[in-house]
N, C-alpha and C positions, 0 to 999 in steps of 0.2 A: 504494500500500500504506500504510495506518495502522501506524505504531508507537508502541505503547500501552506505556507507561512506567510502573513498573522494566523493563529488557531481560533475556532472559537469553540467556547465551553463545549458545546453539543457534540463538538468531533473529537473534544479530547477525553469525555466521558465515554465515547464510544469506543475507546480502542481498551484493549483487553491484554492481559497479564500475558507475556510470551511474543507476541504479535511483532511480527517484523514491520517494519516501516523504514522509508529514505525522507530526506527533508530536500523541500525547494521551500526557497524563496527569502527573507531576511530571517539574518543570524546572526546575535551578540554574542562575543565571544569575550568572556571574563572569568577574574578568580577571583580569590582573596581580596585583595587591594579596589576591585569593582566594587565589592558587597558593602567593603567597609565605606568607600567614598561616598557612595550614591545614598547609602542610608544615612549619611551623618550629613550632605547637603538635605536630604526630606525633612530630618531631624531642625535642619534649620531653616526649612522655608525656603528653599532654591528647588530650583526645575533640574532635571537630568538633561545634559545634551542631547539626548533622544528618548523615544517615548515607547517603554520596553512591553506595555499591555499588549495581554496575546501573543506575546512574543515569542521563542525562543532562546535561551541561554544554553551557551556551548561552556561548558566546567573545561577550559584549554588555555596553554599558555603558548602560541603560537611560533614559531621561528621563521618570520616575515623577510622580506627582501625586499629593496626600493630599486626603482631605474626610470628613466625619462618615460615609462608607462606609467607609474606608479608604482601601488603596494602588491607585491606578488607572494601568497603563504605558501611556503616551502615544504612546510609539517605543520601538522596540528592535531597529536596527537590529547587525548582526555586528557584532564588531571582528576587525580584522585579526590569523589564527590567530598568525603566525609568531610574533610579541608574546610568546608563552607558549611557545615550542620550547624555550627551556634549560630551562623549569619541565616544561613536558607526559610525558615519557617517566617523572619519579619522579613525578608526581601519578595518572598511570592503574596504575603499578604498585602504591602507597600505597594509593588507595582505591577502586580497583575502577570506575570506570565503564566505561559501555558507548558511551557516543557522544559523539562534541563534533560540537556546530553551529558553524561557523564563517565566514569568509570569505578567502580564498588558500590553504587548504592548509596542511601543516604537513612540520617537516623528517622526512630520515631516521629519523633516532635517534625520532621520536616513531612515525614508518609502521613502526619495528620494535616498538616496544611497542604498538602497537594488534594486532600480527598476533599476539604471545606471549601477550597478555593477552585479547583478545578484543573489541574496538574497535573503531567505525568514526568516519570524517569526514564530516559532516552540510552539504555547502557550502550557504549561504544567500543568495543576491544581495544584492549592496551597493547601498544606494541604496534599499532598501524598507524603511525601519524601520517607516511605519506599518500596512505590512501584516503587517509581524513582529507589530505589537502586538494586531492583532485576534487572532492565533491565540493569544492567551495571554487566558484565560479569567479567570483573577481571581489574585490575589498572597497568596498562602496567609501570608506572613510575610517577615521581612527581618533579617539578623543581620550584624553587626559595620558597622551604618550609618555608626560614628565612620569610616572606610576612604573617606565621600562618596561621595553618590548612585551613580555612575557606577560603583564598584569595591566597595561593598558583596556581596554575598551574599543575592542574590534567591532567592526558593522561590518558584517560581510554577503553576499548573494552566494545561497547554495544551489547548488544544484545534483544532487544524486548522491547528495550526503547518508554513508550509510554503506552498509547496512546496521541498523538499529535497533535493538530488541527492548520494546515495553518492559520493564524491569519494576514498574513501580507503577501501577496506574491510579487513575485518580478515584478508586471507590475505597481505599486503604490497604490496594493486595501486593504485597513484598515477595517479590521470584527471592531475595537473598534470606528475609524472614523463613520460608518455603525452603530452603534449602538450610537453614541453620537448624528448624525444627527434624526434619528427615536425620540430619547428622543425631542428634540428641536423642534422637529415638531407636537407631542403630546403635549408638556406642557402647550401651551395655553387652549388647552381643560380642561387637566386635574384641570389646576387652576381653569376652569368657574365651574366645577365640586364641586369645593369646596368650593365655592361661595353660 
């Protein structure tokens, strides 16, 4: 399934735990240092550079390249979600998005605000940045670079972003929850096993 970006609530309640999906169309790409800035301009009554509702967020720190075309992304590979969990639950209720791409998952407190707000978790394989980089079509702009490369505030146009797997959708269902419970329900075996 294509998911064609802005999202709106109806299509991200509709996709379902497992569910492969590609992304076209506008793509924030940020981490850490995005979560922090953007909330602490809300915090004081400033506008964001750009207006992330419905949007998607890409959890990546990019390794961009400049030439007389412009910004060209080399890789971009995920960064690991959990990174952003104290920030994620007040940034999806602040300003509205509808998806993070990510890598590991993300905690509770953030699987309950994507289920109330309407959100999903976008898991992306670790280890492919450069194919991250092909689905990303051209780099529309770039805001608060003083932050450095990696933690800037990318805008970018995707195209064939993906492949993606639903990891966290928005009714509160966890593929990592789902697979920690499975572990915990085998291990007693596995230990008499090895006994």
């Amino acid at each position: 399934m294509i998911l064609e970006a802005p999202l709106s609530e109806d299509t991200v309640r509709s996709l379902r735990l497992g569910q492969q999906v590609t992304v076209d169309g506008l793509v924030f790409i940020g981490r850490d240092e995005v979560h922090l800035r953007a909330l602490e301009r809300r915090r004081q009554g400033k506008l964001l550079p750009v207006d992330l509702e419905d949007g998607i967020l890409y959890h990546c720190g990019p390794i961009v390249a400049r030439d007389a075309k412009g910004w060209k992304v080399i890789a971009a590979g995920p960064t690991t979600s959990a990174r952003m969990n104290s920030l994620e639950p007040d940034f999806i209720r602040e300003f509205g998005i509808r998806a993070i791409i990510g890598k590991g998952g993300m905690s509770r407190p953030t699987v309950d605000a994507m289920r109330e707000h309407g959100c999903v978790y976008l898991a992306f394989t670790g280890g492919a940045a450069v194919l991250a980089a092909q689905g990303i079509a051209r780099v529309r702009s770039v805001e608060w670079l003083d932050l450095g490369m990696p933690e800037a505030l990318w805008i970018v146009e995707a195209k064939g972003l993906g492949p993606l797997t639903v990891a966290i959708d928005a009714h509160g269902n966890s593929l990592y929850e789902k697979v920690e419970e499975e572990v915990q329900r085998n291990l007693p075996a596995a230990r008499r096993r090895l006994i």
